[in-house]
C-alpha positions in Angstrom: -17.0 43.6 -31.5 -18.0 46.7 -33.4 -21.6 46.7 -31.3 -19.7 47.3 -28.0 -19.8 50.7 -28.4 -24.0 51.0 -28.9 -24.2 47.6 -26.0 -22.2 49.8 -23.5 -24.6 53.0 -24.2 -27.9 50.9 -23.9 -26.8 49.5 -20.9 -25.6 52.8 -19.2 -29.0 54.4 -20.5 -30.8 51.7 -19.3 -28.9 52.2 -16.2 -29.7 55.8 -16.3 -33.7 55.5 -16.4 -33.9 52.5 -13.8 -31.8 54.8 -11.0 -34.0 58.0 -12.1 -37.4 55.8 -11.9 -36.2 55.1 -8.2 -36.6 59.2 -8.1 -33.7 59.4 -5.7 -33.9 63.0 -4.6 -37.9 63.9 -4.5 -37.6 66.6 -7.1 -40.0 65.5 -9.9 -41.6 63.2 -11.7 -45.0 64.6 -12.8 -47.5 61.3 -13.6 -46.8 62.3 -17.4 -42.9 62.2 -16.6 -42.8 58.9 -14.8 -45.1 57.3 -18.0 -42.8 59.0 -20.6 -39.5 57.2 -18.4 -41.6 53.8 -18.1 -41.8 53.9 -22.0 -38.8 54.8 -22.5 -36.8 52.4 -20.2 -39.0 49.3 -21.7 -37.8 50.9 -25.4 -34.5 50.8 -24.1 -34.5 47.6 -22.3 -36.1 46.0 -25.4 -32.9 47.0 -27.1 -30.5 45.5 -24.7 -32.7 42.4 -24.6 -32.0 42.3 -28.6 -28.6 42.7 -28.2 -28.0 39.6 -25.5 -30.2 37.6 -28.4 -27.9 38.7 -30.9 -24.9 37.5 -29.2 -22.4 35.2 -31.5 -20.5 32.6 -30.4 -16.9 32.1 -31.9 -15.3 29.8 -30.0 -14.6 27.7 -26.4 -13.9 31.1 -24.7 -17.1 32.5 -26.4 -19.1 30.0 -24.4 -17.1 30.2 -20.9 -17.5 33.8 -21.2 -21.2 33.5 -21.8 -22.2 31.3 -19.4 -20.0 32.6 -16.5 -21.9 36.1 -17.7 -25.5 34.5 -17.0 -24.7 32.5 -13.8 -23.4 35.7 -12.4 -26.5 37.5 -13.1 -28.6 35.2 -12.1 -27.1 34.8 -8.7 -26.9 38.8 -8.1 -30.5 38.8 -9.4 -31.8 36.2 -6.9 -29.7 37.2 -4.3 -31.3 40.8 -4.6 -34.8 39.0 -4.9 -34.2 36.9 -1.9 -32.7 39.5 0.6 -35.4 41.7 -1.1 -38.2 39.2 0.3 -36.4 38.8 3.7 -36.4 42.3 4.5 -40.0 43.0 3.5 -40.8 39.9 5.7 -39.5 41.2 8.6 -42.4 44.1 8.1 -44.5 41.7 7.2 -45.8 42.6 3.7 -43.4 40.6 1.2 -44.4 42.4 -2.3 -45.5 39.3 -4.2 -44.1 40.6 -7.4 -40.5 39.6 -5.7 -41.4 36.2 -5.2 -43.0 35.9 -8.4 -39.7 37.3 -10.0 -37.6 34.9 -7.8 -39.9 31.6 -8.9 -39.7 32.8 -12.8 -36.0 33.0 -12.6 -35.8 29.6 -11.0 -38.0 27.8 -13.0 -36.4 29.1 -16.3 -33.1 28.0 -14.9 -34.1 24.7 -14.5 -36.2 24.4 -17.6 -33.1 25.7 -20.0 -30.7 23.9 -17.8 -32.9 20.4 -18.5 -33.3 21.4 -21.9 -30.5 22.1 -22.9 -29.0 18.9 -20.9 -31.8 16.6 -23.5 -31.0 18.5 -26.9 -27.6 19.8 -27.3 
């Protein structure tokens, strides 16, 4: 795996930006700033979305691995979606862009699921 190096380093960057976008301690980001970081962490998620495309499988283990991988992130990504939409709907103003997130995610679960179930 000589691309671990470069996936760990987009994922930690990518890391990076998302935590710094969340402008933890109220010390900056200027509108020019926060548009620079915007471009920046779609640059850099665009390259860790290449690398999950890119991924090889070798054997049995390859695909255990990989699909353990995606059902845990899809859980921790709807789980954060859904606790997400239960604590905004106890102020009552749910940010529809979490439900729209959390209906995406389903839906192409069960779409990929179904086709994959028909053609491989």
């Amino acid at each position: 795996m000589k691309n671990n190096i470069k996936e760990t380093i987009v994922t930690v960057c990518l890391i990076a930006i998302a935590i710094l976008l969340l402008n933890p301690f109220h010390f900056w980001m200027p509108d020019m700033m926060v548009m620079a970081m915007l471009a920046f962490a779609l640059v850099i998620f665009g390259i860790f979305a290449s690398f999950i495309l890119r991924e090889k499988v070798f054997d049995e283990r390859d695909i255990i691995h990989r699909t353990l991988a995606g059902r845990n992130a899809f859980l921790a990504g709807a789980t954060i979606l859904m606790l997400s939409i239960v604590i905004e709907g106890y102020s009552h103003s749910v940010d529809p862009w979490l439900v729209i997130a959390l209906i995406a995610m389903i839906i192409v679960k069960i779409t990929t699921r179904i086709w994959s179930d028909k053609n491989l």
